[in-house]
N, C-alpha and C positions, 0 to 999 in steps of 0.2 A: 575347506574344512580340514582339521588333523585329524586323522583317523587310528592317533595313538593310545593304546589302554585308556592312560592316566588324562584323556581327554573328551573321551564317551561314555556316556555310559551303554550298560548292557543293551536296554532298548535300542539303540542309537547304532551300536555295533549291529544288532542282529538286523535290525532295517537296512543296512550298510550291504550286507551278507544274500538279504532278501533280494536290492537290486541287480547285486551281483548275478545272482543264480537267473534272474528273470530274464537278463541279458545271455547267461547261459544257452537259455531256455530257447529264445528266440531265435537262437543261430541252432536246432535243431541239436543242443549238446547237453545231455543231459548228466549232470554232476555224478561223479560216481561215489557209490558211497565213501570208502575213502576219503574222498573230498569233500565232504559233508563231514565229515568225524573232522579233520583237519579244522573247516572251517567255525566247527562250535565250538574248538579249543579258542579262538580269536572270540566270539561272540561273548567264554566264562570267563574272558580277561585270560586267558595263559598264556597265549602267546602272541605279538605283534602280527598287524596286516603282513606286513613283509616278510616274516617270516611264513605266514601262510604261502605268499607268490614264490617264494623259495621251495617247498619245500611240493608244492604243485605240481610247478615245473619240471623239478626234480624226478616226481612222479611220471611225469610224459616222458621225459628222455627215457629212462629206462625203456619205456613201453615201446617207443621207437627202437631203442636198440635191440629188442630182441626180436 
């Protein structure tokens, strides 16, 4: 599946978003809001998946490094 904007739609992203977290979920990790805000920006179309994993990640390392 493309999981590109211009290739989803919004149901389609946020069901995307749903598995995500449910896998989250399972591994005892529960999204922080933060990540939640990040990930509705991908669900209203603003910004790409990838961007979201960028910008995630981004968020850990800080947290690691302090």
């Amino acid at each position: 599946m493309n999981y590109l904007i211009k290739d989803t739609t919004k149901e389609e992203r946020k069901n995307i978003a749903k598995k995500a977290f449910g896998i989250s979920i399972a591994a005892n990790e529960r999204p922080s809001n933060e990540v939640v805000e990040i990930v509705k920006k991908y669900i209203n179309g603003e910004i790409e998946l990838e961007e979201v994993q960028k910008q995630v990640i981004e968020k850990y390392k800080k947290k690691e490094e302090n």
